[in-house]
C-alpha positions in Angstrom: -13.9 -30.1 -24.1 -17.4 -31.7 -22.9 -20.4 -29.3 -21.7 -19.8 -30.4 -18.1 -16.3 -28.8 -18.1 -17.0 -25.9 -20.1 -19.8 -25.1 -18.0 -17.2 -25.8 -15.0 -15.0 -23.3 -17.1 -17.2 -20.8 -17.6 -18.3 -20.5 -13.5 -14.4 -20.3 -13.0 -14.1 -17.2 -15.4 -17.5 -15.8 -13.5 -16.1 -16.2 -10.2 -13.1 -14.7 -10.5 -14.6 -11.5 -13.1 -12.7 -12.6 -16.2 -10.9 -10.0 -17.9 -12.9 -7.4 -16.9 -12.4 -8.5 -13.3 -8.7 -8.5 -13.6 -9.1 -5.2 -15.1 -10.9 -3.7 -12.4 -8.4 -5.2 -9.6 -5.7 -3.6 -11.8 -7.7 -0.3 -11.0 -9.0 -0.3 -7.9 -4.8 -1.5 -6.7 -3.6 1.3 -8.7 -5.8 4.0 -7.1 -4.4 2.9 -3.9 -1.0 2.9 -5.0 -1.6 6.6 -6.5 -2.8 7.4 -3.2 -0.4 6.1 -0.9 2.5 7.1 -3.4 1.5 10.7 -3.5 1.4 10.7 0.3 4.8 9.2 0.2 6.0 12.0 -2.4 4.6 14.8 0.5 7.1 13.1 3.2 10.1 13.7 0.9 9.6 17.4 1.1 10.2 17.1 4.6 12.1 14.1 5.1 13.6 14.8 8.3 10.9 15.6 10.0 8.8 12.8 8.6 11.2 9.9 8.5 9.2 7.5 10.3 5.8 8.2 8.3 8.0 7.7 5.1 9.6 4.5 6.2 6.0 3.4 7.4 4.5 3.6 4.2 7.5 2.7 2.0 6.7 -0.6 3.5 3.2 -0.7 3.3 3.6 0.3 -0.4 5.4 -3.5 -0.7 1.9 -5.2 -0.3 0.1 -4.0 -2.8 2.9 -3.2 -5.2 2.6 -7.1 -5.0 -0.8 -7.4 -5.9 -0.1 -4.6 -8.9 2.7 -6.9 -10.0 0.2 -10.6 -9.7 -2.2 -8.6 -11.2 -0.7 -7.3 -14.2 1.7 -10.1 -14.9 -1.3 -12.4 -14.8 -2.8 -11.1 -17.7 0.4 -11.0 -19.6 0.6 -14.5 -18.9 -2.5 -15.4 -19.9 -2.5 -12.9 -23.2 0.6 -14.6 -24.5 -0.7 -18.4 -23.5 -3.6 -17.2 -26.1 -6.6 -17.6 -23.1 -9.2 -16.1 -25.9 -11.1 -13.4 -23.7 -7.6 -12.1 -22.9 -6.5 -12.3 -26.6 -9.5 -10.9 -27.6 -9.1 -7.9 -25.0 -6.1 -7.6 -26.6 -2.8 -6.1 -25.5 -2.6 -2.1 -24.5 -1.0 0.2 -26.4 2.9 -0.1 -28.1 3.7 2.8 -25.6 1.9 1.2 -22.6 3.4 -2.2 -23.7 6.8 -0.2 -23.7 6.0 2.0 -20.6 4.5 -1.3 -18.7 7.8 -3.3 -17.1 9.6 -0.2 -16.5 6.9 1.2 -13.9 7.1 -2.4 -12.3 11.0 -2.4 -12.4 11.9 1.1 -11.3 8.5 1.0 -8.3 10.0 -2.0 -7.0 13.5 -1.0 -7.1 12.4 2.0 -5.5 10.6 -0.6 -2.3 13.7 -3.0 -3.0 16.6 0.1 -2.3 14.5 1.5 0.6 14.2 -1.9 2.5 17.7 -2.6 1.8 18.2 1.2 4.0 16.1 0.2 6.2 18.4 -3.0 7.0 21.7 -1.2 6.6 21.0 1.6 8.1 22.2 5.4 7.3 25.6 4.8 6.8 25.8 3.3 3.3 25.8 5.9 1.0 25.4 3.6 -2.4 22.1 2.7 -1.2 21.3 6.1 -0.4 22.1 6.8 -4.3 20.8 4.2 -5.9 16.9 4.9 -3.7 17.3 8.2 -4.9 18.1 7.6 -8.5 15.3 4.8 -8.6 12.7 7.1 -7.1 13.5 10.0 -9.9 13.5 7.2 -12.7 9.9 5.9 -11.1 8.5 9.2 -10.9 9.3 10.1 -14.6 7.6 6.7 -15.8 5.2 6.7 -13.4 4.0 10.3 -14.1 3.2 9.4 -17.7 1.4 6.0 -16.3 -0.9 8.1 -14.4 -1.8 10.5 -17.2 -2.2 8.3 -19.6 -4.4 5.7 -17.1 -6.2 8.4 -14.8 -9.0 9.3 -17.0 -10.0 6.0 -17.2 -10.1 5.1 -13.3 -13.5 5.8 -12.5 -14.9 4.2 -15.4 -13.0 0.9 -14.3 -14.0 1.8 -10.7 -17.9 2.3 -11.4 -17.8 -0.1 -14.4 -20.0 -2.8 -11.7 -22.3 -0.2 -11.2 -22.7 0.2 -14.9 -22.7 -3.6 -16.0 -25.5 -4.4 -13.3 -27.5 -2.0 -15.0 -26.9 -3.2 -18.5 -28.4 -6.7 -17.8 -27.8 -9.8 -15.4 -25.3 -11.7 -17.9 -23.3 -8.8 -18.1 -23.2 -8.1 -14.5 -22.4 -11.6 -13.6 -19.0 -12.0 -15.8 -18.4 -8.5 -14.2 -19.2 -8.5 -10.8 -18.9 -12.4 -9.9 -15.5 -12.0 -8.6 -16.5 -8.3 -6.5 -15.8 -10.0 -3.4 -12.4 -11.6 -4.2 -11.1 -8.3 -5.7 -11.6 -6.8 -2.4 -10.6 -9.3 -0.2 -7.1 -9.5 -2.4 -6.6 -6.0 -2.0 -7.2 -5.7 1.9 -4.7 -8.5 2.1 -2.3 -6.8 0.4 -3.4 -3.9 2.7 -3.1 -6.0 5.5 0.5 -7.7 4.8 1.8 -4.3 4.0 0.9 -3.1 7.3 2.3 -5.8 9.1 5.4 -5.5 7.5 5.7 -1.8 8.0 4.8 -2.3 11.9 7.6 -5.3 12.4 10.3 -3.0 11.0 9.2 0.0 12.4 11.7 -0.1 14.9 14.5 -0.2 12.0 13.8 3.5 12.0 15.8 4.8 15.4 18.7 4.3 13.8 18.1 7.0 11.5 17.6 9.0 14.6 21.2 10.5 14.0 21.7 8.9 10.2 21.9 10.9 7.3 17.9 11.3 5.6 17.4 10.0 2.9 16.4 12.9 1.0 19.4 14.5 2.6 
């Protein structure tokens, strides 16, 4: 590779953060998703009552489930393609490796079986099961995710702060892609809403349905 295109190279890697920027996406989407899941657990308790808030953000869940998904997959990809700041990051742990694709299976089959009710409407009992069974399997995997991960959000979350102290090379592989990271996760903010306001309406059927915590 000449100097000219591993300089071009390297002001890629800046601008987008590198590894540590794709770390801190992963963190910053997954604080959101811990939010916006745990409000979602609250509606369950009262289903009934708060079908329409739980439909709502079941769907806004979808957008940045997405960018969760990109985000992590992306640095599979480029771990197992041998990119050398991802290699030398090196993978998580056996039980995180292990623990990994069944929080992205059982989260989106969760999103996947409560569109698919959304669609149908009440009367189809398999989905009812299979949303149900999906979201106890998601919360078992995802309760270990966030005890094993949670201690380590706000060092990932403040880590810019941190790095611009440490020196201006540091903070420049670090914070060069600041302004993407946010922008990707309001889009996935934004799509999310957008979807859960276009099927909103999907939710009068339920009016008389059978709830899906019922």
């Amino acid at each position: 590779m000449s100097l000219t295109a591993k300089a071009r190279h390297r002001r890629r890697a800046a601008g987008a953060g590198g590894v540590a920027g794709n770390e801190r996406l992963t963190a910053m989407t997954g604080f959101v998703l811990l939010v916006l899941f745990a409000a979602e657990g609250v509606t369950i308790l009262r289903v009934h009552q708060l079908l329409t808030v739980h439909f709502f953000l079941g769907m806004l869940l979808v957008g940045p489930v997405a960018l969760k998904v990109a985000a992590t997959g992306y640095r599979f990809v480029r771990y197992y393609t041998g990119a050398a700041p991802y290699v030398r990051k090196g993978p998580p742990t056996p039980l995180m490796r292990l623990l990994g694709p069944l929080v992205m299976i059982t989260s989106l089959a969760v999103l996947g079986t409560g569109v698919a009710l959304a669609v149908v409407g009440p009367g189809n009992r398999q989905w009812i099961f299979l949303h149900k069974a999906s979201f106890v399997l998601c919360f078992g995997v995802m309760t270990i995710h966030v005890l094993v991960y949670a201690p380590r959000l706000p060092r990932l979350l403040l880590g810019g702060q941190a790095a611009a102290r440490a020196g201006i090379g540091r903070a420049g592989a670090v914070l060069g892609g600041r302004a993407a990271r946010w922008l990707l996760l309001a889009a996935s903010l934004a799509c999310g809403l957008l979807l859960a306001a276009a099927t909103l309406h999907l939710t009068t059927r339920w009016g008389l349905g059978i709830g899906i915590g019922g």
